[in-house]
C-alpha positions as CSV (number, residue, x, y, z in Angstrom):
1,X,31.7,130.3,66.1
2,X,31.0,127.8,63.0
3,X,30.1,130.2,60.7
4,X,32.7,132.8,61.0
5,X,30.9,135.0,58.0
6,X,27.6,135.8,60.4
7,X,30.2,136.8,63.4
8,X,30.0,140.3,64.0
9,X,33.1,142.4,65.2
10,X,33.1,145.7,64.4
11,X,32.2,147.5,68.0
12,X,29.9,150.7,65.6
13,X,27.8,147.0,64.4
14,X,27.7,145.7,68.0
15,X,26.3,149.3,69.2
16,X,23.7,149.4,66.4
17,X,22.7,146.0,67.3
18,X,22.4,146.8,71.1
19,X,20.6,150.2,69.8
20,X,18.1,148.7,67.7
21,X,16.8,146.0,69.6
22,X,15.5,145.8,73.2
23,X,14.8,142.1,74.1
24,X,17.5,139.9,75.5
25,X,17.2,135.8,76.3
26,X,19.3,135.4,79.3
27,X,20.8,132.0,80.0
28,X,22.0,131.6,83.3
29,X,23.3,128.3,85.5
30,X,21.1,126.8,87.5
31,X,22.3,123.2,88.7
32,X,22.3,120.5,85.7
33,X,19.6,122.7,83.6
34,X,20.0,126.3,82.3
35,X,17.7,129.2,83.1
36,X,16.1,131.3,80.8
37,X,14.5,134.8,81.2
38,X,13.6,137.2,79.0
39,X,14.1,140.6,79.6
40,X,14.2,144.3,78.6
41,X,17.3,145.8,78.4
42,X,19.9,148.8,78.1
43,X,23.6,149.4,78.1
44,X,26.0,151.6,78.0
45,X,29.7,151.6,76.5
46,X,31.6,153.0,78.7
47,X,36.3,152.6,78.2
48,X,36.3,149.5,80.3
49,X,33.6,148.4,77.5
50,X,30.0,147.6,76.6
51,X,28.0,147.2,80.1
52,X,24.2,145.9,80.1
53,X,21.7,146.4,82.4
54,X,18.4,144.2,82.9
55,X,14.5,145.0,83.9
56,X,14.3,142.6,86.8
57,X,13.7,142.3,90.8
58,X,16.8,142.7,93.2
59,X,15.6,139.5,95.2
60,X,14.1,136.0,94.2
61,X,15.3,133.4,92.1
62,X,17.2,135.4,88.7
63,X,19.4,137.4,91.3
64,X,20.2,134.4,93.6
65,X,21.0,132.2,90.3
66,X,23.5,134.9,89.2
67,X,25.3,135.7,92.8
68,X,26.1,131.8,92.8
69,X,27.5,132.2,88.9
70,X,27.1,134.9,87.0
71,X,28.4,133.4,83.7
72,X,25.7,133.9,81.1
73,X,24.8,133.3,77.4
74,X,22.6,135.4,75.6
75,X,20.4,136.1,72.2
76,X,19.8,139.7,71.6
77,X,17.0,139.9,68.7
78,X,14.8,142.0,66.0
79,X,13.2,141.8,63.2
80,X,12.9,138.0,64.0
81,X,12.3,135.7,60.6
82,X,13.0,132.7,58.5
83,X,14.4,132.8,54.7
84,X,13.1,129.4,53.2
85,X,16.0,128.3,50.6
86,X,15.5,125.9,48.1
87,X,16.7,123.4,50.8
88,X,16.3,122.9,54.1
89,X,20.4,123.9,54.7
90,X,19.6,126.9,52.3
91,X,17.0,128.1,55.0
92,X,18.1,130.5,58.1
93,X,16.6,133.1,60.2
């Protein structure tokens, strides 16, 4: 991660995250381009650690794409928005 001040560590943050929010981007492999649903979601954290679970049908394309690889990448969001800076590099979301 670039910007190693907005990475988040602490497993009680992670949990608070995960608790809070309830939309999840997932990015899955799917020949040369990626694949990207958007689903409802829960988890539990269980010893072996954090374990999600997704809103979805157990046949047709998301399921097949994920038996083949089921590396993923993800954005879990809330309270989505954009602080304007006094420059364009001085703005995030």
């Amino acid at each position: 991660m670039r910007r190693k001040e907005k990475e988040v560590l602490d497993h009680e943050k992670i949990i608070e995250v995960l608790t809070r929010c309830s939309v999840i981007n997932l990015g899955i492999h799917n020949d040369e381009y990626p694949y990207v649903i958007t689903y409802n979601y829960g988890f539990i954290d269980t010893p072996q650690g954090l374990e999600l679970y997704f809103h979805g049908a157990s046949e047709g394309q998301t399921p097949d794409l994920l038996r083949e690889n089921n590396k993923v990448g993800f954005i879990i969001y809330n309270d989505y928005g954009v602080d304007i800076g006094q420059t364009v590099c001085g703005s995030t979301t």
